[in-house]
Biopython code that builds the backbone (N, CA, C, O; Angstrom):
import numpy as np
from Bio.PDB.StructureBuilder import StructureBuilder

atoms = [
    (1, "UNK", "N", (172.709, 167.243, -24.272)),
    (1, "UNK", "CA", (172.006, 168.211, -25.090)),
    (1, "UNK", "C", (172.579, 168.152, -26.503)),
    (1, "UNK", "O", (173.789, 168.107, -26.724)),
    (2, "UNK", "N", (171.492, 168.156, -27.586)),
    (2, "UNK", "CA", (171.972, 168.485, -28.790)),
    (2, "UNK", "C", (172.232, 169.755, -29.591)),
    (2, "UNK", "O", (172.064, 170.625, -28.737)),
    (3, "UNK", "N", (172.532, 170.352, -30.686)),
    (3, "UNK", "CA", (172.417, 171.187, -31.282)),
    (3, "UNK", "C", (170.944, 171.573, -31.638)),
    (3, "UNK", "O", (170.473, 172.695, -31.453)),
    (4, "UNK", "N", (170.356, 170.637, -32.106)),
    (4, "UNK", "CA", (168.794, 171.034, -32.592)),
    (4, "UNK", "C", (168.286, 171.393, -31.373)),
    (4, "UNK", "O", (167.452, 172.296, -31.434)),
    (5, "UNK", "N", (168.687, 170.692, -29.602)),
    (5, "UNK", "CA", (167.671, 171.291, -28.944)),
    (5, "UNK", "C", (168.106, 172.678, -28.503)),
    (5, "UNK", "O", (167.308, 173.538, -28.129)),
    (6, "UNK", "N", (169.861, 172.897, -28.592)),
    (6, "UNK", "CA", (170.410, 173.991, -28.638)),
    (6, "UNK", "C", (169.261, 175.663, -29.780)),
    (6, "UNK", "O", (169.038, 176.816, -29.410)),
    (7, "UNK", "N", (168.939, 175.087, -30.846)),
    (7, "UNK", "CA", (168.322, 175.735, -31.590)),
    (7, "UNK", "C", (166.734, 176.141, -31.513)),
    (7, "UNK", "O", (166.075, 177.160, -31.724)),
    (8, "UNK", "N", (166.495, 174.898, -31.127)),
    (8, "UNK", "CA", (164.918, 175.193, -30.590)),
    (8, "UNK", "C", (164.650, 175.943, -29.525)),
    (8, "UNK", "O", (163.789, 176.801, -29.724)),
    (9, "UNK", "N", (165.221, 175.886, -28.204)),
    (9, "UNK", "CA", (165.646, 177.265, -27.346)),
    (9, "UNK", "C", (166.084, 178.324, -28.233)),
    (9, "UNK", "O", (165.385, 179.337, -28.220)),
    (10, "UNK", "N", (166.915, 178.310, -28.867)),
    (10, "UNK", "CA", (167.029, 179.511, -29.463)),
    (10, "UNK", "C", (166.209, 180.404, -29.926)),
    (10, "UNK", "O", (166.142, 181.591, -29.607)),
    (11, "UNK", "N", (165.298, 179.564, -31.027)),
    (11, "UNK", "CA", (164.446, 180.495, -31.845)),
    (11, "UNK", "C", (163.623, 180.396, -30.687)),
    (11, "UNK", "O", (162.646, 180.943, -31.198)),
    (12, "UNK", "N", (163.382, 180.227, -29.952)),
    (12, "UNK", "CA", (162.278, 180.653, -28.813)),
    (12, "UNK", "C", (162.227, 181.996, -28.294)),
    (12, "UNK", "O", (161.248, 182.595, -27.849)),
    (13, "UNK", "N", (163.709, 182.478, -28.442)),
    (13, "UNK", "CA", (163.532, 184.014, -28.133)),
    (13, "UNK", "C", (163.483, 185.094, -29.280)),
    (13, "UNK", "O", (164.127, 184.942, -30.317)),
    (14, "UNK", "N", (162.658, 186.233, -29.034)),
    (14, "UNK", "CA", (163.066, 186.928, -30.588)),
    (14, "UNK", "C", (163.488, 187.445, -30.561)),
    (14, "UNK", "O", (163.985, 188.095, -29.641)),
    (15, "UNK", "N", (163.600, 187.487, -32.571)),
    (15, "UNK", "CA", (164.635, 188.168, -32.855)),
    (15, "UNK", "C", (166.340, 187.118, -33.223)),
    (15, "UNK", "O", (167.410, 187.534, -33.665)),
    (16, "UNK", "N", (165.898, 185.588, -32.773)),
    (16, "UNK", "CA", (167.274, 184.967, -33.337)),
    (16, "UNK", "C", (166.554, 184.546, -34.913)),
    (16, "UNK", "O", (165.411, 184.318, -35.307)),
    (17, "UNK", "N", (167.795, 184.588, -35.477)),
    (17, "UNK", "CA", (167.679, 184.049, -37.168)),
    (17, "UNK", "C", (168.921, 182.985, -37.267)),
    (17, "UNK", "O", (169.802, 183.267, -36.455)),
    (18, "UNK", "N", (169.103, 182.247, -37.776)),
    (18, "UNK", "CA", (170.132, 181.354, -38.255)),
    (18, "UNK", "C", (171.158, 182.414, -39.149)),
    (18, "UNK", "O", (170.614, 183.331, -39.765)),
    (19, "UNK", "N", (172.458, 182.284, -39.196)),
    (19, "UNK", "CA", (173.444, 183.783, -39.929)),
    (19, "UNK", "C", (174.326, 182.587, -40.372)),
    (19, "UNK", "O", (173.774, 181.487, -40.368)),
    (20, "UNK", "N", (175.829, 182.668, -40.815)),
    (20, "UNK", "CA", (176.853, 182.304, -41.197)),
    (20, "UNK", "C", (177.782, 183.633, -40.294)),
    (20, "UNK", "O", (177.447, 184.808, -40.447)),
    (21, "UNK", "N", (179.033, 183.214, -39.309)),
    (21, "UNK", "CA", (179.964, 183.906, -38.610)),
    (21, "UNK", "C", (181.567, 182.984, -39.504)),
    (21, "UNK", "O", (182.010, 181.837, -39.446)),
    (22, "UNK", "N", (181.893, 183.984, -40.092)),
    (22, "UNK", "CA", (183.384, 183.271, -40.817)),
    (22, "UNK", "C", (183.528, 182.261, -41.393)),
    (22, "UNK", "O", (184.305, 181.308, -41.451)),
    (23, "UNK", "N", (182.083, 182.849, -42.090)),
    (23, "UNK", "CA", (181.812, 181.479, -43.200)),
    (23, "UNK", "C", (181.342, 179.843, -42.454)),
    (23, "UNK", "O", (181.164, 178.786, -43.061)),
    (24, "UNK", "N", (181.243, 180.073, -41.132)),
    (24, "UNK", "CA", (180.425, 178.580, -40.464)),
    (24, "UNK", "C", (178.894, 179.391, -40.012)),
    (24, "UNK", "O", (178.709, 180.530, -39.583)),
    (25, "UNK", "N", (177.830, 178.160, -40.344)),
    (25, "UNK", "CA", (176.365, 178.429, -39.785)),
    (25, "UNK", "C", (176.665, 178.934, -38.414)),
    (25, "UNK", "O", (177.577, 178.432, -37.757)),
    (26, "UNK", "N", (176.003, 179.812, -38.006)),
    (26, "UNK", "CA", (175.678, 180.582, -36.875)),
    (26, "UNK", "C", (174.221, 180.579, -36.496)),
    (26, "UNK", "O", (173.430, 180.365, -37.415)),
    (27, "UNK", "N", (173.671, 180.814, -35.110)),
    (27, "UNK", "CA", (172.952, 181.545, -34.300)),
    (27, "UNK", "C", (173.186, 183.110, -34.410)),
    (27, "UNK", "O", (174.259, 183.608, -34.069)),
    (28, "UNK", "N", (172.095, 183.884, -34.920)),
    (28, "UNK", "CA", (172.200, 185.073, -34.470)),
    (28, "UNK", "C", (171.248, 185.612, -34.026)),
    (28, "UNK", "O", (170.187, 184.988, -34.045)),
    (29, "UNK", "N", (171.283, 186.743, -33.560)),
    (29, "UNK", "CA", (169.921, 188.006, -32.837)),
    (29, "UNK", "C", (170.690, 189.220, -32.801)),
    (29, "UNK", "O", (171.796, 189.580, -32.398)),
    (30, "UNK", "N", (169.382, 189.869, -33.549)),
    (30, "UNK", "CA", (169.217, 191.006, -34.238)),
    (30, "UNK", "C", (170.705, 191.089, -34.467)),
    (30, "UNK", "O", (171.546, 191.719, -33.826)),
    (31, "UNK", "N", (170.824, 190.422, -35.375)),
    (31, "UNK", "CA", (172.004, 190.859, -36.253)),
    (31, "UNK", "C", (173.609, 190.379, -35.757)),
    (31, "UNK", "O", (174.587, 190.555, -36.483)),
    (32, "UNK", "N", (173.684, 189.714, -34.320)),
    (32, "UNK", "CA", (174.803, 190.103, -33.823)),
    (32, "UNK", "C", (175.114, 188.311, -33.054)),
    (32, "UNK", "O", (174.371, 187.742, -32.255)),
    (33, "UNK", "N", (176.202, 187.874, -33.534)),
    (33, "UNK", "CA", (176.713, 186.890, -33.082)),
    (33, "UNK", "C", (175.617, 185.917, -31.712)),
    (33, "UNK", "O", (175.376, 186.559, -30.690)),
    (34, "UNK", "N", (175.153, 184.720, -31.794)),
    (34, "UNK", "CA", (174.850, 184.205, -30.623)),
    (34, "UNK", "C", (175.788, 183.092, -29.854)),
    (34, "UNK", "O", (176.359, 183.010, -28.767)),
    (35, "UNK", "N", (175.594, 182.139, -31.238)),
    (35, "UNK", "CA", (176.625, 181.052, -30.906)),
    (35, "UNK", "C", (176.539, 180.274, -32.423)),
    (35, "UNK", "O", (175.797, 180.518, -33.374)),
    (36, "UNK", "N", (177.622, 179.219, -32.257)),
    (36, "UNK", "CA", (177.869, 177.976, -33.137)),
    (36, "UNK", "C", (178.572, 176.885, -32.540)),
    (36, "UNK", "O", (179.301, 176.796, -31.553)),
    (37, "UNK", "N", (178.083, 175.926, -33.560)),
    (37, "UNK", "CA", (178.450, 174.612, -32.878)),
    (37, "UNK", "C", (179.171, 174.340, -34.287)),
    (37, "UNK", "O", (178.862, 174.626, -35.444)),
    (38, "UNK", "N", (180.298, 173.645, -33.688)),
    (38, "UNK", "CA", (181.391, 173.331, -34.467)),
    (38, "UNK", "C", (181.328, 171.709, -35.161)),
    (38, "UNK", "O", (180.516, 170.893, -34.724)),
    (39, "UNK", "N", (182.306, 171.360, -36.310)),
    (39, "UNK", "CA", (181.968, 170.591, -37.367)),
    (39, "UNK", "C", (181.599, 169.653, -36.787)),
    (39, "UNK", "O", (180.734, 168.967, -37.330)),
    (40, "UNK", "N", (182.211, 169.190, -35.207)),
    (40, "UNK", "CA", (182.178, 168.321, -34.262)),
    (40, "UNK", "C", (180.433, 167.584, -34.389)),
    (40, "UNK", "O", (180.020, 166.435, -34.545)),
    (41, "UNK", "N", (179.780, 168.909, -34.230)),
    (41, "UNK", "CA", (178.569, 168.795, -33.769)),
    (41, "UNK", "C", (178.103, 168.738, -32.232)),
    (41, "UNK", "O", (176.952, 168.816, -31.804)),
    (42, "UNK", "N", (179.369, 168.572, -31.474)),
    (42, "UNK", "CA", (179.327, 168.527, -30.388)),
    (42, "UNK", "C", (179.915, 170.018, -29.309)),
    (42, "UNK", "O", (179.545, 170.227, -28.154)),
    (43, "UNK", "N", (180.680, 170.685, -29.941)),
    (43, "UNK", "CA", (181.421, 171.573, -29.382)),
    (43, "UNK", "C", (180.936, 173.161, -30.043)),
    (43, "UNK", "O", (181.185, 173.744, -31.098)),
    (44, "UNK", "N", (179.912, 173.576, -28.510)),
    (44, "UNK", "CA", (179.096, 175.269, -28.730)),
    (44, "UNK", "C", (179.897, 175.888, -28.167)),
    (44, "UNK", "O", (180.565, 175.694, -27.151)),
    (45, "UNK", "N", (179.771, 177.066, -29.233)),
    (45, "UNK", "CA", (181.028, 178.328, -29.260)),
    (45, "UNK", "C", (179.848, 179.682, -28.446)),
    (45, "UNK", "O", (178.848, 180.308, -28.798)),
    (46, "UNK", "N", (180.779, 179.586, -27.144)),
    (46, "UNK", "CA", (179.663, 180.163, -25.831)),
    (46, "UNK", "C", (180.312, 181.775, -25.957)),
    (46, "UNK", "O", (181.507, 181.717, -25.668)),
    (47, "UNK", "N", (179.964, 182.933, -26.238)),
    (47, "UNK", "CA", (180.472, 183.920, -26.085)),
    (47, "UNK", "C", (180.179, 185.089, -24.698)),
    (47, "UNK", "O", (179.299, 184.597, -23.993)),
    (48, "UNK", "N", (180.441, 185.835, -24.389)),
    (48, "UNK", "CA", (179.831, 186.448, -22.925)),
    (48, "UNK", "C", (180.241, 186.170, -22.105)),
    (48, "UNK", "O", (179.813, 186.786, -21.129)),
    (49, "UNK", "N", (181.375, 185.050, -21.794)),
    (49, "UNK", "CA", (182.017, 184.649, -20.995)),
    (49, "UNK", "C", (183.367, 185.432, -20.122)),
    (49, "UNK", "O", (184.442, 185.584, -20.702)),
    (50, "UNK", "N", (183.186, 185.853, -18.813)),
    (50, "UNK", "CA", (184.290, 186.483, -18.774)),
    (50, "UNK", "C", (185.534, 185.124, -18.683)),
    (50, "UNK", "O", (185.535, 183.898, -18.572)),
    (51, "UNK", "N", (186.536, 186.269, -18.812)),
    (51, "UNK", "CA", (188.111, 185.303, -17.917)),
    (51, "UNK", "C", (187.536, 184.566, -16.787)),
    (51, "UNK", "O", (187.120, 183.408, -16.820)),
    (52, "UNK", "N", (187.555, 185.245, -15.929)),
    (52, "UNK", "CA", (187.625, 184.481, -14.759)),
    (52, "UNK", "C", (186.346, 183.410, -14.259)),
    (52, "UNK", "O", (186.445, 182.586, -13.350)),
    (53, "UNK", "N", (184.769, 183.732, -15.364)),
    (53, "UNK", "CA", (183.828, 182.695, -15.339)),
    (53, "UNK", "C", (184.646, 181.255, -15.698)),
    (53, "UNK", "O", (184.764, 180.197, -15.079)),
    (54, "UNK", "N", (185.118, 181.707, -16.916)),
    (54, "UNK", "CA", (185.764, 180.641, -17.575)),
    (54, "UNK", "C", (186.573, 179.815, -16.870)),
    (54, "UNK", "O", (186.343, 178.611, -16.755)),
    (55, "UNK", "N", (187.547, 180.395, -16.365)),
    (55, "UNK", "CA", (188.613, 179.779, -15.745)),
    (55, "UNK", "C", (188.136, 179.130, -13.980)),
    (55, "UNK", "O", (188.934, 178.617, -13.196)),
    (56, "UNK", "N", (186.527, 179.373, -13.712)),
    (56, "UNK", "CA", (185.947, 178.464, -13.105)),
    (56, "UNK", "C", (185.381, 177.362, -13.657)),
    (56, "UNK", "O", (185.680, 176.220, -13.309)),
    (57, "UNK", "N", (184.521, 177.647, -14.560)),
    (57, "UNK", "CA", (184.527, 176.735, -15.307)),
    (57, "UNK", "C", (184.930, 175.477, -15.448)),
    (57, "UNK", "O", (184.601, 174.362, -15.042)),
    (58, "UNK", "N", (185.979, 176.110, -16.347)),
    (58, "UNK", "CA", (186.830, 174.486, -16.538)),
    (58, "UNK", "C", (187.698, 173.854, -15.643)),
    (58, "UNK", "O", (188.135, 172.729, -15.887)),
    (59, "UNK", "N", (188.003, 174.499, -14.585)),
    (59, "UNK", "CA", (188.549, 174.009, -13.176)),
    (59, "UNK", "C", (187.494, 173.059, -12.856)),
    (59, "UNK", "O", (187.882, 171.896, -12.749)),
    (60, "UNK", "N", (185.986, 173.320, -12.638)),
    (60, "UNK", "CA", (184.812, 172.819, -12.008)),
    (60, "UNK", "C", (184.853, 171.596, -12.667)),
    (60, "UNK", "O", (184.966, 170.533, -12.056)),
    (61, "UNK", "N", (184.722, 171.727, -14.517)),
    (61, "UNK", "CA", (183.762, 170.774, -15.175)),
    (61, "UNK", "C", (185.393, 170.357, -16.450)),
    (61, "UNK", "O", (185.154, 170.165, -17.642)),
    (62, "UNK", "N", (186.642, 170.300, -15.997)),
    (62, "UNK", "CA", (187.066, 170.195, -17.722)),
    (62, "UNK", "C", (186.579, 169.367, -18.728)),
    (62, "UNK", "O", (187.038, 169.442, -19.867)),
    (63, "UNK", "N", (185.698, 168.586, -18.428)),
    (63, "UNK", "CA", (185.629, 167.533, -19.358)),
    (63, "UNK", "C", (183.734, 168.283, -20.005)),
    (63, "UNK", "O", (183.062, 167.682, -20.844)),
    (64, "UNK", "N", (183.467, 169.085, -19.606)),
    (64, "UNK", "CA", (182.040, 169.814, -20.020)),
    (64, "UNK", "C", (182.614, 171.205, -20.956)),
    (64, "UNK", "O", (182.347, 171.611, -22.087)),
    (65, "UNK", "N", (183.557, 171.698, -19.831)),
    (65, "UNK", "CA", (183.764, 173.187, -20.552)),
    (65, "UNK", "C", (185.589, 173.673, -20.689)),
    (65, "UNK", "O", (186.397, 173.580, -19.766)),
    (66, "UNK", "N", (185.838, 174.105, -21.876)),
    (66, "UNK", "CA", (186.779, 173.891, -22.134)),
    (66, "UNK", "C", (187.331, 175.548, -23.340)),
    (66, "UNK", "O", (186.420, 176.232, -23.805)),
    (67, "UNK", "N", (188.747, 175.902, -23.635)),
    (67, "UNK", "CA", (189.218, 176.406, -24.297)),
    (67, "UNK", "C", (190.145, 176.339, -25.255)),
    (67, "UNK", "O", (191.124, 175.718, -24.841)),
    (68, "UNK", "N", (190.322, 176.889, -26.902)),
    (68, "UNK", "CA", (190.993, 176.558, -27.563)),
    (68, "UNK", "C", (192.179, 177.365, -27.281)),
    (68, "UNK", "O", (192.099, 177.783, -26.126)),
    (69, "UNK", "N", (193.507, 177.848, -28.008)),
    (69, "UNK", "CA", (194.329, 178.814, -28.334)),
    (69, "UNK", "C", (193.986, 179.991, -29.047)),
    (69, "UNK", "O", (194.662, 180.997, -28.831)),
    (70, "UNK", "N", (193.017, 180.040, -29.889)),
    (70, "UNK", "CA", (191.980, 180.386, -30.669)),
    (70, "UNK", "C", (191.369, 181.369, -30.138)),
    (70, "UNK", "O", (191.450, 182.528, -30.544)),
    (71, "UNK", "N", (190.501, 180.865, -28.885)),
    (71, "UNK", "CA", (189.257, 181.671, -27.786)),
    (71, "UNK", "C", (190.181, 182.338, -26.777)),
    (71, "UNK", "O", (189.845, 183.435, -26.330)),
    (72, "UNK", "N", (191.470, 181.695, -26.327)),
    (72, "UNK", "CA", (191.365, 181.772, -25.245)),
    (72, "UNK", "C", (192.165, 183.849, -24.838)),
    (72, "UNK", "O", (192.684, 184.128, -23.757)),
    (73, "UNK", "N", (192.016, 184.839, -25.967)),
    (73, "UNK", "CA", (192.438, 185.571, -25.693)),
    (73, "UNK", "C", (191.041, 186.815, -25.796)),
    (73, "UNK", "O", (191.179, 188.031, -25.935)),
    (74, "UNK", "N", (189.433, 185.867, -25.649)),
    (74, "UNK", "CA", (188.304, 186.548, -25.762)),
    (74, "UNK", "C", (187.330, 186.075, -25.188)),
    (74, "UNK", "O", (187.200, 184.860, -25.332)),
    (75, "UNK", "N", (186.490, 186.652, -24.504)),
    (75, "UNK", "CA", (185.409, 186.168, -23.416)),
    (75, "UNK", "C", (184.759, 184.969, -24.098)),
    (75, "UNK", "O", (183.641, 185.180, -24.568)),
    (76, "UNK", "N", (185.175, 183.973, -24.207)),
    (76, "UNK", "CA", (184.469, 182.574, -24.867)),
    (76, "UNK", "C", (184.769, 181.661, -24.393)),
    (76, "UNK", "O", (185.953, 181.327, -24.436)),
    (77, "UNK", "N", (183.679, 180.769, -23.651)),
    (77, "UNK", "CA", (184.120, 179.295, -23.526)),
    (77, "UNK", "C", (183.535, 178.309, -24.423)),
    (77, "UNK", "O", (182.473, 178.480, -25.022)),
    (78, "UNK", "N", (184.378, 177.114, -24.503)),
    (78, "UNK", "CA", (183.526, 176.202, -25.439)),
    (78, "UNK", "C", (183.034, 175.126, -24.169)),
    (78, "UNK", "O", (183.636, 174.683, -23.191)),
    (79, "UNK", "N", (181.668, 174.944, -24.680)),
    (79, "UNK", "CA", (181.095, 173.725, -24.086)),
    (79, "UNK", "C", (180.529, 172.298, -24.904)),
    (79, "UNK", "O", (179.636, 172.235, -25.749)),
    (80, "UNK", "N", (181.155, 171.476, -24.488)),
    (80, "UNK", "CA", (180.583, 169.813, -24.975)),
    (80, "UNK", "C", (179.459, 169.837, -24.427)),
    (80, "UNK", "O", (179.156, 169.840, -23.234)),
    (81, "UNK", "N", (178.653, 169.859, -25.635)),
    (81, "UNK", "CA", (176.564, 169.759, -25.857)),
    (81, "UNK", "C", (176.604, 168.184, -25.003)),
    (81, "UNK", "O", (175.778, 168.087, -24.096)),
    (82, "UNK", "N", (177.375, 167.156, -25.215)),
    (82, "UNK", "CA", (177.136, 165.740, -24.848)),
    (82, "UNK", "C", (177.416, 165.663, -23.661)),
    (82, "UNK", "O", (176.878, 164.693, -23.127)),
    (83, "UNK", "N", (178.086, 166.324, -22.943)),
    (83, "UNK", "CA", (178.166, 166.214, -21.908)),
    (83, "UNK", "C", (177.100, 167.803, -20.534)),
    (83, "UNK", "O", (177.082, 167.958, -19.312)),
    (84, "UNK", "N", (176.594, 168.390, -21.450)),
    (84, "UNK", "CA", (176.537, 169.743, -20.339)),
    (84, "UNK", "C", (175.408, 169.435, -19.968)),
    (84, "UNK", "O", (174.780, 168.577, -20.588)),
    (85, "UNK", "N", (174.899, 170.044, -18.899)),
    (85, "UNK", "CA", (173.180, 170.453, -18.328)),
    (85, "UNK", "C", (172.831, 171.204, -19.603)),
    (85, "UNK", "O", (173.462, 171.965, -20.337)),
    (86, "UNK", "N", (171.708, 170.759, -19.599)),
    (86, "UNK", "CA", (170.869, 171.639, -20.409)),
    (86, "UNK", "C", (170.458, 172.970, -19.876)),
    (86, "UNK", "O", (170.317, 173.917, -20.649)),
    (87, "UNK", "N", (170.254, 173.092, -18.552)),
    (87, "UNK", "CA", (170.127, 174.644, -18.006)),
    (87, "UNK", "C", (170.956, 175.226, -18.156)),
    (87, "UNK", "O", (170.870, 176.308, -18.737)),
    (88, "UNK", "N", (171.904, 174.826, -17.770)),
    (88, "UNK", "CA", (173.405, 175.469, -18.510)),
    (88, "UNK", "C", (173.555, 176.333, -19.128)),
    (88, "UNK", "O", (173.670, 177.553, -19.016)),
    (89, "UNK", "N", (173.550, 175.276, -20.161)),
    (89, "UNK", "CA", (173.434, 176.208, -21.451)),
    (89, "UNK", "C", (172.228, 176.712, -22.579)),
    (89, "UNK", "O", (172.117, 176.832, -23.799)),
    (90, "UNK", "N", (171.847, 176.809, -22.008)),
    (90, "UNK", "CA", (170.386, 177.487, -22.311)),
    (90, "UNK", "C", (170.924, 178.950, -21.598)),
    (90, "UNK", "O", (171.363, 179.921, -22.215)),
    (91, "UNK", "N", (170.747, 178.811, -20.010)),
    (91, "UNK", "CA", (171.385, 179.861, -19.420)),
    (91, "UNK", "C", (172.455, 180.972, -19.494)),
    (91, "UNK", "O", (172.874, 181.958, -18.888)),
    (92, "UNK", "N", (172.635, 180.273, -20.527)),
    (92, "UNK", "CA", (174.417, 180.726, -21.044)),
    (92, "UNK", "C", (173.288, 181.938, -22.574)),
    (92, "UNK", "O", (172.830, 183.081, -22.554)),
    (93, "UNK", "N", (173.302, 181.239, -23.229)),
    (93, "UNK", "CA", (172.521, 181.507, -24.522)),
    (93, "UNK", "C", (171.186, 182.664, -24.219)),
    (93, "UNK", "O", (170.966, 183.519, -25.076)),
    (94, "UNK", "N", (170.409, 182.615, -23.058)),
    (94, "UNK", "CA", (169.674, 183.508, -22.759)),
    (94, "UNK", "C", (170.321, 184.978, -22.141)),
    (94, "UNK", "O", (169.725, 186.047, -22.008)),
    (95, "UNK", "N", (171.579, 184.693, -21.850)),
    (95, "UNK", "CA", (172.026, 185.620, -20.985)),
    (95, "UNK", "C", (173.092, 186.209, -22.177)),
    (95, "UNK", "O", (173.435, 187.383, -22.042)),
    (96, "UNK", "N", (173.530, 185.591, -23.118)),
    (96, "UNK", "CA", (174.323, 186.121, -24.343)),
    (96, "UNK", "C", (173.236, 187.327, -25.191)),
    (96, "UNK", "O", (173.653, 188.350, -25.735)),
    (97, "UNK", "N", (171.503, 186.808, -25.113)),
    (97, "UNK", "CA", (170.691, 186.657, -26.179)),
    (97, "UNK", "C", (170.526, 188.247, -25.265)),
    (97, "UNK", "O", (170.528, 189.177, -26.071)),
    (98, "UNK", "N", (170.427, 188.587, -24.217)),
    (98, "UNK", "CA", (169.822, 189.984, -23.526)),
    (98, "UNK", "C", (171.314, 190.768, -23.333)),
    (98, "UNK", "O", (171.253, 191.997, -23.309)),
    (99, "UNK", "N", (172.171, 190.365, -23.243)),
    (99, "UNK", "CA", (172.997, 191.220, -23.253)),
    (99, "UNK", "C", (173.219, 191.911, -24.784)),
    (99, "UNK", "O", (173.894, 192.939, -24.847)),
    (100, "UNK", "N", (172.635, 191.325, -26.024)),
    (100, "UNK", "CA", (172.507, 191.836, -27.137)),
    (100, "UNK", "C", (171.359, 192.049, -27.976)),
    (100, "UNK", "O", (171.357, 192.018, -29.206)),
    (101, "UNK", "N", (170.298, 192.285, -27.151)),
    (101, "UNK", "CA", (168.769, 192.213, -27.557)),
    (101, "UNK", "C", (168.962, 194.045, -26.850)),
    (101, "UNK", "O", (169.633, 194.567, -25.960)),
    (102, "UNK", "N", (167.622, 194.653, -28.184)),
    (102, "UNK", "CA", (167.264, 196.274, -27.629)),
    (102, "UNK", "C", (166.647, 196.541, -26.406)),
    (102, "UNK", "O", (165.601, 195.893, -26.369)),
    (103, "UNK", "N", (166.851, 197.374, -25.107)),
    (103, "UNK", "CA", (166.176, 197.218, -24.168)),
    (103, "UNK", "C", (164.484, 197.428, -23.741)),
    (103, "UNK", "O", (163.965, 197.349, -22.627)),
    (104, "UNK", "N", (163.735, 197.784, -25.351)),
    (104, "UNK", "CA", (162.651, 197.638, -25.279)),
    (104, "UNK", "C", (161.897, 196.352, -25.563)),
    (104, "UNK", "O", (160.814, 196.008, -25.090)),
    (105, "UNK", "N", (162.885, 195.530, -26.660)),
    (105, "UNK", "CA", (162.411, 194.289, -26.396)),
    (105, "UNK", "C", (162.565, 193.390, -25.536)),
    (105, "UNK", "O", (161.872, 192.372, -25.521)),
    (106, "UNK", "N", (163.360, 193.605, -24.820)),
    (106, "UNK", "CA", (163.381, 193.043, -22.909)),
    (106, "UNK", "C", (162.501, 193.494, -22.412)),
    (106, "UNK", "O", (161.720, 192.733, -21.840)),
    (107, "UNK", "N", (162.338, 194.426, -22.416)),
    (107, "UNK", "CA", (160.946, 194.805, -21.669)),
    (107, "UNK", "C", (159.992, 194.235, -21.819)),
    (107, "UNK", "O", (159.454, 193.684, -20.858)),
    (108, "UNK", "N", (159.488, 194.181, -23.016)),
    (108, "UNK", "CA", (158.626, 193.656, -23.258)),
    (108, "UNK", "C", (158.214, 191.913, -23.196)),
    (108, "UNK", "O", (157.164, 191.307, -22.987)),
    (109, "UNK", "N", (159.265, 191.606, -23.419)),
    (109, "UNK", "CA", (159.733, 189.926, -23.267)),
    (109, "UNK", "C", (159.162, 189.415, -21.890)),
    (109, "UNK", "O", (158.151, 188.751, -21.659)),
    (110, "UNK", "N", (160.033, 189.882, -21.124)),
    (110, "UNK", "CA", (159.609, 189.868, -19.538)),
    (110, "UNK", "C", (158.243, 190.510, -19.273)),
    (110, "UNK", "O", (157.511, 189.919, -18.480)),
    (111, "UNK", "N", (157.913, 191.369, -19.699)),
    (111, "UNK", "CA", (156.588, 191.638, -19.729)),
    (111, "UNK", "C", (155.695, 190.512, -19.303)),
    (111, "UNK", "O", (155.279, 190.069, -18.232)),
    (112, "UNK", "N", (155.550, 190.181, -20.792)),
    (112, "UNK", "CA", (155.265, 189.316, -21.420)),
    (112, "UNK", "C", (155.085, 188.014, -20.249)),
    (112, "UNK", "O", (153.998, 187.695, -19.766)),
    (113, "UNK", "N", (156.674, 187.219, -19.854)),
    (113, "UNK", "CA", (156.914, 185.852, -19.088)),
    (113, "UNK", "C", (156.287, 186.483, -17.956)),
    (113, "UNK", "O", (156.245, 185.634, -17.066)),
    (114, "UNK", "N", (155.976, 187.147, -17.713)),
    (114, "UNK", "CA", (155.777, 187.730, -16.034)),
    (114, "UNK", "C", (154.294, 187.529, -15.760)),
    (114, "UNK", "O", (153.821, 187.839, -14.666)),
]
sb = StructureBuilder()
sb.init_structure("model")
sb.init_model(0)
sb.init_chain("A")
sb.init_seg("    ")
for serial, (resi, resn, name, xyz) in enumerate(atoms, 1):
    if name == "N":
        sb.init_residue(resn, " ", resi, " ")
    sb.init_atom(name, np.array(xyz, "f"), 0.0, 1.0, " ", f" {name:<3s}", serial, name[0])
structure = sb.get_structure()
């Protein structure tokens, strides 16, 4: 998976806009952190992640999903785009995107897919 197809899922849901998070391009919705992919181009900054997802995770996949010194004291895993499923992380990103989307526009969303 790439970043652009990382993005094209993205704007698929509403309400994401492209932002800047600490001065690097970001993913956002409605206003609030989604993700970024790092200078790499290869390495998405996955947030929503608990501890202990994580630390399956990268037991399962280290060479897919992985942590810095950086992340590793906040629900974030990083995942290599070149190496992951694309359901994955899509899955990852949809489930970041509703845990910070208003609950009327879920409603309606699903509405909507249903």
């Amino acid at each position: 998976m790439t970043f652009d197809e990382v993005r094209a899922f993205a704007f698929g849901l509403p309400g994401v806009t492209d932002g800047t998070a600490y001065g690097h391009p970001c993913l956002k919705a409605h206003g609030k952190f989604l993700t970024r992919v790092w200078e790499d181009g290869d390495t998405l900054v996955c947030p929503g992640v608990t501890f202990d997802e994580r630390e399956m995770l990268i037991e399962a996949e280290p060479e897919t999903f992985f942590v810095t010194d950086h992340y590793r004291n906040y629900p974030y895993v990083l995942i290599r785009l070149s190496r992951a499923d694309a359901g994955t992380v899509t899955g990852f990103l949809e489930r970041r995107w509703r845990a910070i989307a208003p609950k009327t526009l879920l409603k309606r969303y699903d509405a909507e897919k249903a």
